[in-house]
N, C-alpha and C positions, 0 to 999 in steps of 0.2 A: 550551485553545482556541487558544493563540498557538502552538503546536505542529499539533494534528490539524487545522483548517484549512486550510496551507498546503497540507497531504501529502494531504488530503482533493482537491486542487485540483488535483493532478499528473494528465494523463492516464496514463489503463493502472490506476490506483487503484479496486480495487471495493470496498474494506473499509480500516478500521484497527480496531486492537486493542490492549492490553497496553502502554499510553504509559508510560515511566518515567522520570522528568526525576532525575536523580541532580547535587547539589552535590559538590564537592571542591573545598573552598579559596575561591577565585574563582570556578571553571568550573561552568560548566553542560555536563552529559552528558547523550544521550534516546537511551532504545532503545525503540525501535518495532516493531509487527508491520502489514507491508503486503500487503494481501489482492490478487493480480492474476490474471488469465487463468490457469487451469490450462493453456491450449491455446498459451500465447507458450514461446520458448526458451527457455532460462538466459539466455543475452546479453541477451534483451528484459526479462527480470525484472531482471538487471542493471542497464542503461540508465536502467531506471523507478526503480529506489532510488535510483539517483545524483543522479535529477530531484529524488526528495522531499528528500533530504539535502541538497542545494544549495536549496531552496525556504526549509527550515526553517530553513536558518543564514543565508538573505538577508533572510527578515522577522523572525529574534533575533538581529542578529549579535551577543549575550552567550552563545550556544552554541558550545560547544568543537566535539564531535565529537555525531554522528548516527549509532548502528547501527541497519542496518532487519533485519529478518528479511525475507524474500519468503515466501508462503504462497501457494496456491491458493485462491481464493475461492469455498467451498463452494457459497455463495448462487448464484453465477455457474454452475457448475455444473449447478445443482437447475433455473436456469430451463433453463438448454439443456437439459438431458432432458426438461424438460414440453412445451417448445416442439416437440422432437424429433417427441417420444409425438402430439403435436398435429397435429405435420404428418403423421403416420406415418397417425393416423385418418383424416383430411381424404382421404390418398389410397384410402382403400379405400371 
């Protein structure tokens, strides 16, 4: 929770996934998978992991390092094609 919260909290965030807080030593390490717009750039998917990463080490600052994965967020997807399909009917 003191991890997915934050990253949950980041705009451009439609999902998280696969959290894994790893110890070595002292350090605290989390690799995360962050679900965003299939439809944004690289650079905006970029931007958005940079937000979660600086979120998650400002409310633990005992985390070392934050890797995110970027993923397309399938959910996000599925509505924009019903929504699509929806307006597609409404027109005919």
């Amino acid at each position: 929770e003191g991890v997915l919260q934050p990253a949950a909290e980041v705009n451009g965030v439609f999902g998280l996934h696969k959290c894994r807080v790893r110890k070595v030593g002292f350090d605290l390490f989390v690799e995360l998978h962050v679900e965003v717009d299939p439809g944004i750039t690289v650079a905006d998917g970029h931007v958005i992991s940079h937000a979660v990463k600086d979120r998650i080490r400002i409310e633990n600052p005992s985390i070392t390092d934050v890797l995110i994965h970027v993923e397309p967020s399938l959910r996000l997807t599925q509505t924009k094609a019903r929504l699509s399909g929806a307006q597609s009917d409404e027109a005919n």
